[in-house]
C-alpha positions in Angstrom: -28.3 -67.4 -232.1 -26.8 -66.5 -235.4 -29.7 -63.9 -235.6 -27.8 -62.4 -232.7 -24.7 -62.6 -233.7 -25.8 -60.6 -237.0 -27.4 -57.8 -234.6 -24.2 -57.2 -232.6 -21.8 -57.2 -235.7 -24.1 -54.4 -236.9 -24.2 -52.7 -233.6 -20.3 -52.7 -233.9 -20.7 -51.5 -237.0 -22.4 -48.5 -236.4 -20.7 -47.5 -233.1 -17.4 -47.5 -234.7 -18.8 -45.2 -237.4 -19.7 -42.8 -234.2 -23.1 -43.4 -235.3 -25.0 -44.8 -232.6 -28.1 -42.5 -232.5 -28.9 -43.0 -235.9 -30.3 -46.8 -236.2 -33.6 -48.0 -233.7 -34.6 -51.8 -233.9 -38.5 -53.0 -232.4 -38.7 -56.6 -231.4 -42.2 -58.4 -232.3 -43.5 -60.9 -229.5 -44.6 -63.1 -231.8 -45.4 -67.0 -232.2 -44.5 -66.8 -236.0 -40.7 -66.9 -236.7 -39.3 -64.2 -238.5 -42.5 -63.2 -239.6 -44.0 -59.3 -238.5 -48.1 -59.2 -240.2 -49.0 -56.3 -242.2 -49.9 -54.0 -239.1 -46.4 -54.8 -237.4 -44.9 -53.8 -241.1 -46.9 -51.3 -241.6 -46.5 -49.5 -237.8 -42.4 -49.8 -238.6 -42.5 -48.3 -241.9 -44.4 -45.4 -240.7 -42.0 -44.8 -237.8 -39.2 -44.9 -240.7 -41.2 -42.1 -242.7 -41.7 -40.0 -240.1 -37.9 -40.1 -239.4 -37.0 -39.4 -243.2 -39.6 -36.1 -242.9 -38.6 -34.7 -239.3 -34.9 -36.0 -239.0 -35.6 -37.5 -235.8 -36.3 -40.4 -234.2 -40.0 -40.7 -232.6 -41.0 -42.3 -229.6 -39.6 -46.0 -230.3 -40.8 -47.5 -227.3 -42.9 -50.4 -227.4 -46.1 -48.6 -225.8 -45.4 -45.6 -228.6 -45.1 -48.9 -231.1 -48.3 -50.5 -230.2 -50.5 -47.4 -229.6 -49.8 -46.4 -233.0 -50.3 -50.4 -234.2 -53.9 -49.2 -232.9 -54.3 -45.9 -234.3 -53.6 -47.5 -237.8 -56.2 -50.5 -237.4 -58.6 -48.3 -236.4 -58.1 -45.9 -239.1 -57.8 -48.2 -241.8 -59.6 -49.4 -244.1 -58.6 -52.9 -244.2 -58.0 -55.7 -242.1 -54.0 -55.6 -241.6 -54.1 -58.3 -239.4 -52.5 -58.5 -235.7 -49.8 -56.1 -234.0 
């Protein structure tokens, strides 16, 4: 609840700033708690770069998050655990 709470304020935050296309937020569907493994990180940060280097926001949906989850697992060269 307080999690939520925190999200909102934010959300406030941002629209007062007339800023409400800049931020994206992906939920996990996860048994851990506030936990995201490496893959989920890793899936989240490369969403971020790709933002920094275009100055756009990607496809944030959760099919475009979890088909590029699998693109990276199958790419890399270590286990990074699940999406």
């Amino acid at each position: 609840m307080a999690r939520r709470r925190a999200v909102r304020a934010y959300e406030r935050t941002v629209e007062s700033a007339g800023k409400s296309a800049l931020p994206r937020m992906t939920w996990v569907r996860s048994s851990r708690h506030s936990t995201q493994s490496p893959l989920e990180r890793l899936t989240g940060f490369s969403v971020l770069v790709e933002r920094l280097d275009s100055g756009r926001w990607g496809d944030t949906s959760p099919e475009a998050m979890n088909a590029r989850a699998g693109q990276i697992r199958r790419t890399s060269p270590v286990d990074l655990g699940p999406a």
